[in-house]
N, C-alpha and C positions, 0 to 999 in steps of 0.2 A: 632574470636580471635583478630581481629585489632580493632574490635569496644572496645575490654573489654581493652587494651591496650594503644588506646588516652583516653579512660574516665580517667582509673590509671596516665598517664604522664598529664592529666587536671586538677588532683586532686592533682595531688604533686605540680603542678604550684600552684595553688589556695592557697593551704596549705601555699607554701613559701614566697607569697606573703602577706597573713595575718598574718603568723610570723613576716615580714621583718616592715609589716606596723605599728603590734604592738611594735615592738623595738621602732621604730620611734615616736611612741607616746609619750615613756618616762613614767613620772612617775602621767600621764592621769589615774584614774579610767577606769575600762574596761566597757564599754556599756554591759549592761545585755539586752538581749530580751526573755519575757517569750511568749509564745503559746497564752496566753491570752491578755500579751499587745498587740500584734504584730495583734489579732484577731480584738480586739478593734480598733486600730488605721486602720487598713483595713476596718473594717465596717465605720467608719466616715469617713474617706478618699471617700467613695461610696456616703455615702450620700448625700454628699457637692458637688459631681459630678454629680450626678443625680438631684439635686434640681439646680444648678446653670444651667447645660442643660437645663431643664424643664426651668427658668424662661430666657433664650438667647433668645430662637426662640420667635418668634413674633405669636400673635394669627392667625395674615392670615396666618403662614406656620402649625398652626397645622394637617393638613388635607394634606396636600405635603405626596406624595409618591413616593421615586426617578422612579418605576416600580408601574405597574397596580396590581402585584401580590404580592407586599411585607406592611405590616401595615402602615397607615400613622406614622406621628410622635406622636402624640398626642394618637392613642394605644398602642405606647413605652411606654408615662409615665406612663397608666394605668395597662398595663401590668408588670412592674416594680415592680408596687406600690400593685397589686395587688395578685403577687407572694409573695412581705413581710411580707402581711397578712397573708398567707396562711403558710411559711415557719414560723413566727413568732408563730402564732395560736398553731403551734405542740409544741415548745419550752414551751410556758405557757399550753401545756396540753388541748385546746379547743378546738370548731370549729370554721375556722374565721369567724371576726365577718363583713366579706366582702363575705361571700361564693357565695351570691347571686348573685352578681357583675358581667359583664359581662366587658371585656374590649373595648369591639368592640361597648358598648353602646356610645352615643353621648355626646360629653363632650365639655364644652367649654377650654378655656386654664387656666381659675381661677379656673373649676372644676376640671381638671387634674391635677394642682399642688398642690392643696391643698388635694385631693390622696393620692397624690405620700409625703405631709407633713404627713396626716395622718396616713399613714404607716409606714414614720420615728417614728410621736410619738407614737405608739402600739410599736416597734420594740424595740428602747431605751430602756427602761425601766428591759426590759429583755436579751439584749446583755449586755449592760455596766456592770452588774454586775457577769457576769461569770468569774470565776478564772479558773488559774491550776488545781486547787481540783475539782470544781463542773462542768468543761468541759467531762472528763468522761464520768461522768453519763449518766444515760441509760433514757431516758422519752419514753413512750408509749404513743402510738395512737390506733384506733381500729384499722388500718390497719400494723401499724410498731412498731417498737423499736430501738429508733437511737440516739448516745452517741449524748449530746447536743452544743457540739463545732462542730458537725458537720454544725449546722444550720447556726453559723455564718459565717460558711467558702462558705456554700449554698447562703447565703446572697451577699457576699461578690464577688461570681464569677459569676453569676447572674447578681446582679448589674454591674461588671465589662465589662461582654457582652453589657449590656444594653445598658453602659454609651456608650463604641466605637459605636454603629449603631448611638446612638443620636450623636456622634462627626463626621459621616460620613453625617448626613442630614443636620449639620449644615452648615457642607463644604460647601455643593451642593447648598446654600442659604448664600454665602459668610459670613459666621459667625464663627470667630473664637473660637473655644471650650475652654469652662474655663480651662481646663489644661495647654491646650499649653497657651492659657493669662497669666497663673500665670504662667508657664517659664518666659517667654516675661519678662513680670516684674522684677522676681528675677534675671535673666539676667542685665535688665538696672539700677537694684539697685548696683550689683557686679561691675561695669564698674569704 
């Protein structure tokens, strides 16, 4: 009962302050957000994080494992890249065309990111053009049947795991992760 009670007095704050906010904007057009921009701009937002991690760390760290039991870095980017195939493949209807792939194989750091590129260019082609209308839809596998915005949202939390471990190895190898750089930046541009 108390929990259903701050969610309601959370929600009427929230409410009143996006009222109060849009007063304040005046006579601003209202920002629209549809499911599919919002999808789009989330999958590129991953992309651009995972490709810029992938190309920070240095070749001698691809092999770094903060523990003996957890992947290096360098099976992050595989693994990544290797799920987008795989999540991508159902969206276009196939099997991917990495099925064979193994992430745990031996990769150098130009072979890992060009992977982890590879998989953005199979991936593109087939996110960027989903709408409102064609998110819906239903695609079959042999094994499933799964509305196709789900992929990108698969994509997109996926990646978003992915990118934090790679933002947590880069730490450990004093390397500041492109996110927080690009605060950094838009920070000292605002100043």
């Amino acid at each position: 009962m108390l929990r259903s009670r701050i969610a309601t007095v959370s929600f009427a704050v929230l409410a009143i302050a996006s009222v109060s906010a849009a007063q304040q904007a005046g006579d601003q057009a209202p920002k629209i957000f549809t499911l599919s921009g919002e999808m789009l701009r989330g999958y590129q937002s991953v992309q651009r994080n995972l490709a810029e991690a992938a190309e920070k760390m240095p070749e001698a760290n691809y092999g770094f494992k903060p523990t003996p039991e957890i992947r290096p870095f360098g099976q992050l980017v595989a693994h990544a890249a290797l799920m987008q195939f795989n999540t991508c493949a159902i969206l276009k209807g196939e099997p991917s065309p990495r099925k064979d792939e193994k992430e745990d194989a031996p990769r150098t750091r130009t072979e890992a990111i060009a992977l982890l590129k590879a998989s953005t260019a199979y991936c593109d082609p087939l996110v960027t053009p989903l709408s409102d209308t064609t998110m819906p839809e239903m695609v079959k596998t042999k094994d499933l049947e799964v509305a196709k915005g789900l992929l990108p949202a698969s994509l997109i939390s996926h990646g978003q795991e992915m990118y934090g471990t790679m933002a947590v190895y880069l730490r450990l190898k004093g390397i500041v992760p492109p996110t927080t750089e690009r605060q950094a930046l838009e920070s000292k541009k605002g100043q």
